[in-house]
Each structure stands twice: as structure tokens, then as C-alpha cells.
N, C-alpha and C positions, 0 to 999 in steps of 0.2 A: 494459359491454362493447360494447355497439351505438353509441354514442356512440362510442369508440375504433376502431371500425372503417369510421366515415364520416367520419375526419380526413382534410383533405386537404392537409396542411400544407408548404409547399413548403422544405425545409430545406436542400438544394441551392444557392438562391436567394444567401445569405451563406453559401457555402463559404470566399469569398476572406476575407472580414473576420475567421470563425471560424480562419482557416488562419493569419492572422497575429499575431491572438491567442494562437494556441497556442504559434507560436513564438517570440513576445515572452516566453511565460507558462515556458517549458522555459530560453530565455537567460538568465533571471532565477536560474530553478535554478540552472543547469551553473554561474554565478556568486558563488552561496549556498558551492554545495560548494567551491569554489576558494578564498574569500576568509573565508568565514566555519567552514566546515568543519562538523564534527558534536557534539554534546555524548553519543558513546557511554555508554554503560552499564559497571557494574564485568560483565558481559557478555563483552564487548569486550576492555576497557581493562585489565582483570585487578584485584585490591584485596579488600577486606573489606566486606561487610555485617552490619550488629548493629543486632538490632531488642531495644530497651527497653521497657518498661511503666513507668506512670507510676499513682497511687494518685487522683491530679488532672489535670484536662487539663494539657497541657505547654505550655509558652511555648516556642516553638522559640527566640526570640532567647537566651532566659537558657542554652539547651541549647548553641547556637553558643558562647556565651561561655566558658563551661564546659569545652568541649572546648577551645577555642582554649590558655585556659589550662594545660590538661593536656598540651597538645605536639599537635592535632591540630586542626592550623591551615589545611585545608584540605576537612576533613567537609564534604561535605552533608547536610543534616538536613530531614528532612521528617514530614509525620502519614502515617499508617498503617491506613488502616480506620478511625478514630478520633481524638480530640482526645487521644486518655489513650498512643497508641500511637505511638511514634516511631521512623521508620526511620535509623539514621544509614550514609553510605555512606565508604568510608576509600579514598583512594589508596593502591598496593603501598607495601608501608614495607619497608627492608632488617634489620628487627629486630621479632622477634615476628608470628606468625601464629594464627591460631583463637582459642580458647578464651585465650590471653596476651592478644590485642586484646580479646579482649569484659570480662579482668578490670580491663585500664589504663581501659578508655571507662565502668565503671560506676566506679568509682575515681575519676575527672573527674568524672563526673557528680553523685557522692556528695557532693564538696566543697560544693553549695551548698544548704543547708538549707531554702531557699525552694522547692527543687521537690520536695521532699518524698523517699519512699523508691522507690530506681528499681530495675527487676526485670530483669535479663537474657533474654529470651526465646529468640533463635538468633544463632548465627554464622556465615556461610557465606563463603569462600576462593574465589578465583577467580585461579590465577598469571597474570603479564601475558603469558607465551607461549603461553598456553590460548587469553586475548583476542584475542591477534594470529593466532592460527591461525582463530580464529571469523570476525574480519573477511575472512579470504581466503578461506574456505569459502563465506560467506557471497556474496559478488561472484562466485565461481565457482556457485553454483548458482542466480544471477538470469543469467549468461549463457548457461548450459547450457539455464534453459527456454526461452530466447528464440531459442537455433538451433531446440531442438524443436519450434518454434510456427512459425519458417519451413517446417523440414519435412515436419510436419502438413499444413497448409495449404496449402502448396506440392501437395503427392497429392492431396490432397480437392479443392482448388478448380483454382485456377492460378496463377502464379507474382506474378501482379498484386495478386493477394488475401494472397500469404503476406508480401509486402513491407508492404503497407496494414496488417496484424495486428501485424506486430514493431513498425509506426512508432506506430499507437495505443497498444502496450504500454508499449513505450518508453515514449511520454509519460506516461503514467498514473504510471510507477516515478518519473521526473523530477518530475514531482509534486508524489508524498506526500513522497518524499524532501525535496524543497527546503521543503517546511510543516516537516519535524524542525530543518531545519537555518537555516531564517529564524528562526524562533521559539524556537531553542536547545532543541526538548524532545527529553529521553531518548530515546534509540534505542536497544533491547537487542532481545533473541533473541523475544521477542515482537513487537515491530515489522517485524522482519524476518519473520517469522511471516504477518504478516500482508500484506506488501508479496506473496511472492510466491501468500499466499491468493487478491490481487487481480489479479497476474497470469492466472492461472486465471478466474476469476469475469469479469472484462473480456475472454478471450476468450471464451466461451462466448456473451457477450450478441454479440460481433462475428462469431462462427461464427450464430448464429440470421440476423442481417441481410445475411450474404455465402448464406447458402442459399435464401432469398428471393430475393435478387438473380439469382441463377442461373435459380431458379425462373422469375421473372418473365421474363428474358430469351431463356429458349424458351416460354412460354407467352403473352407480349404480342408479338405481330406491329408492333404500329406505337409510335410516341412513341421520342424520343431518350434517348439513354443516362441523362442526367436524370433522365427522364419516369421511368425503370424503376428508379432508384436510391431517387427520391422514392416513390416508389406503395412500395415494399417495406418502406423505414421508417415509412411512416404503418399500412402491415397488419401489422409485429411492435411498432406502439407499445402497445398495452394487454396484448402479454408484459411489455414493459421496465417498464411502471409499473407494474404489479401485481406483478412478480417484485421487482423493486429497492427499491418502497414497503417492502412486507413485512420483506427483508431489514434495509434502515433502521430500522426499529422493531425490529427483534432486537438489534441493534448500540447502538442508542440507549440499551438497557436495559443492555446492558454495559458500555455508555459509564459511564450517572451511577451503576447499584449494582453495576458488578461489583466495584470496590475497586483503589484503584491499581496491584496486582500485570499489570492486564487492559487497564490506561488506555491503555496506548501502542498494545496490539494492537485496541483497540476505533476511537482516534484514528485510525489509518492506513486502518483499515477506511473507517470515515467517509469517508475526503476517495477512498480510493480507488472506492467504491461514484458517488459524483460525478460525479467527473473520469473512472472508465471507461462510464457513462454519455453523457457526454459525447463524448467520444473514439468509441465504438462508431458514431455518428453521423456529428461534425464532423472525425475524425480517417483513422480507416478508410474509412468509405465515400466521402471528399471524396480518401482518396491512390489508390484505384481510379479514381475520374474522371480525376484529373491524368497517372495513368500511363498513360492510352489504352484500355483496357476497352472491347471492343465484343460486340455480339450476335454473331457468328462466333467469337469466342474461347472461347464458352462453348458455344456448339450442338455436337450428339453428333457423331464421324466418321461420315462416310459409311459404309455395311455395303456389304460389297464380297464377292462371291463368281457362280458361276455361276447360281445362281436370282435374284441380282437382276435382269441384264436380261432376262429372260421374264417380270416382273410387267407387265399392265396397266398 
């Protein structure tokens, strides 16, 4: 802790390289989403899940195959908790739903006598108008918090501080999003789960370093707006490492044993614990500088009444 609180680390110093960074690293996103798009979840997208048990571990490819030849030529097929445990996922199909799909997929499955005897485990239905209403739900309440985060901030601080809070948020959501979407993994109601867990969590860490800042700016008389930016992040850096270390080791263990069902909301977690890290610093505190913040915008009004001028 003493060690953390005689940092004098000038972070300030590469705002402009950090600043460029960020928005090379967001272009990149908004890019992703446009040309490459998302690989939703049956979530989302609406479809079938059927998960099998298997008496031997499964060869996924012999499982693809299998299906491919029974009419379901577009499954994805993955493990499940286990080698013995296979998830198969189905696009909406215009004939047969539930308990019809999971008898055709063990029925395909069955034909090949090298994987031995396959067990049905569940079936779950998701219509595509359900998916389609989840994705707009979905996009309406990452904007909904992000007015609430101007208007928080906007009363508690000042209006310099609630612009600097949305544009770190922002970034953090550009993202984790563009990591789903370069790298084509699953996006489902847990991911999204988790996107706006991190909206929350990155502001908090940026609410701790804007009340500092405030702090610091009627409590240091001298040093430039810098001076006061820097000093407040190097006295809440050993919150940020000990709070966010911690958090990552929690996440971590979700990551490799919670079981794919948690993978996605563990993933996003990850890159979001990061990136609003990062952001709460290089994002926030550097769109305060840029938008003109001074020691006068923060010092309290004047008390105005008939006893003040009869003081000494």
C-alpha cells in the first residue's frame, strides 16, 4: 500500500499517443461490426438447442457428419462440460420444433455405430421473433444506461465529467464488442450480461478518479490542471490495482472452470475489466483535459447573504 501511494507516475504525459490509440483501436470496432458483423447466439437468432450424452468421448467431426447426413447441414456442434457431452445448436427450421428435433438429431446420430449409444439430455426452443426482439432490447438498454451515466454525472460532478464518462463507456462497449466480433465468438444473453455488468463497473472505477479530481482541485492551490489530474490518479492507483487484481482472479476462475454455459459472460468480463481500466485513466480523465476543466469550474459558489459582508 505505501509503495502505491508514493507513485508519481506522470500518465498525462502520453495522453495524445493513448488518445490515438484508442481511437484507431474503436475504428477498428465500428469496422468489425459493419463488415464482419456478429456470430449471435440461438439467443438472439431464434433455433433449437440439444444437448447429447455420449457413453465415450465424442469426436465432434464424426457428429457433424452424422447430422450433415440426416438433413442438418448447418448444426454447430461443440463439447459441453466434457468430452462425453455434446452441445448441438440447430438454425429455425420450418418443420418440427422440441421434443420432434431432439427425436430426428438422436435418429442421425444413432445411424453411426462408431459413436456408440447417444442419450438425449434437453431440448430448448427459442422462436426467431423472441431473438429479434432480444437484439432490440438488448441495444435499447446499453443506450438507456448510457443517457443515465450523462445524467448522473452531469448532477454530481459537471458537465465536462459526464461527457468524459459516456466517451470512456463507450469505448470499453466498442471493445469487448469488436473482440465478439473479430474473432467470431458467440454472443448470447450472457455476453450481453456482462457488457453492461462492465458498463457499471468502469464507471465506478471513473466516478472514484473524477472525485479525486474534484478533491484535489480545491484542495491543491497550485500545479496545472495536469499537475492535479496526475496526482489524483497515482493516490486512487493502489484502489484500482487491488480492487480490479482481485476482481480478475474471480473472473479468471470463471473463465477456465465455470463450463461454457459462463464462457462468453466470463470472456467479456475479462477484456472489459481491461479496457475500463484503461479507459478510467487514458479515456476519461485525458476527455476532461481536452474539453477545458479548470480549478474555477469546480470550486464551491460564492455564499451570498447579509452576514457575509460583516465577516472579518
Amino acid at each position: 500500500m505505501e509503495l502505491f501511494k508514493r507513485t508519481n507516475i506522470d500518465f498525462m504525459y502520453i495522453r495524445w499517443p493513448a488518445i490515438w490509440l484508442s481511437s484507431l483501436i474503436n475504428l477498428i470496432g465500428i469496422a468489425s461490426f459493419i463488415f464482419l458483423g456478429f456470430n449471435f447466439g440461438l439467443d438472439f437468432t431464434g433455433g433449437t438447442v440439444v444437448e447429447v450424452g455420449y457413453a465415450q468421448p465424442a469426436n465432434l467431426v464424426q457428429v457433424r457428419s452424422a447430422l450433415a447426413e440426416g438433413g442438418f447441414k448447418e448444426a454447430g456442434v461443440q463439447h459441453f462440460g466434457s468430452t462425453r457431452e455434446v452441445l448441438i445448436r440447430l438454425p429455425p427450421v420450418a418443420e418440427g420444433t422440441g421434443s420432434t428435433l431432439g427425436d430426428r438429431v438422436i435418429a442421425a446420430l444413432s445411424t453411426d455405430p462408431e459413436v456408440g449409444k447417444v442419450q438425449l439430455r434437453r431440448v430448448e426452443f427459442v422462436g426467431s421473433q423472441v431473438g429479434g426482439e432480444l437484439v432490440e432490447q438488448g441495444g435499447l438498454a446499453i443506450l438507456y444506461t448510457l443517457i443515465g451515466i450523462l445524467i448522473y454525472v452531469a448532477i454530481r460532478f459537471e458537465w465536462r465529467f459526464a461527457v468524459g464518462a459516456v466517451i470512456a463507456t463507450v469505448h470499453d462497449v466498442i471493445v469487448v464488442l469488436a473482440v465478439f466480433s473479430i474473432f467470431h465468438i458467440e454472443f448470447d444473453l450472457t455476453a450481453l450480461a456482462a457488457v453492461l455488468a462492465i458498463i457499471g463497473y468502469s464507471l465506478n472505477d471513473t466516478v472514484v478518479i473524477y472525485d479525486r479530481i474534484r478533491e484535489n482541485f480545491r484542495k491543491v492551490r497550485k500545479g496545472t490542471v495536469i499537475d492535479v489530474v496526475d496526482l489524483s490518479i497515482n493516490e486512487t492507483l493502489s484502489r484500482t490495482i487491488i480492487t480490479h487484481g482481485v476482481t480478475m482472479l474471480a473472473v479468471l476462475a470463471l473463465f477456465f472452470l465455470g463450463g461454457q454455459v459462463i464462457h462468453g459472460f466470463a470472456l467479456a468480463f475479462l477484456v472489459g475489466i481491461v479496457t475500463g481500466t484503461y479507459s478510467s485513466i487514458y479515456v476519461a480523465s485525458s476527455s476532461v483535459v481536452l474539453l477545458g476543466i479548470s480549478r474555477a469550474d469546480l470550486l464551491p459558489p460564492p455564499k451570498e447573504g447579509p452576514g457575509v459582508d460583516a465577516r472579518p
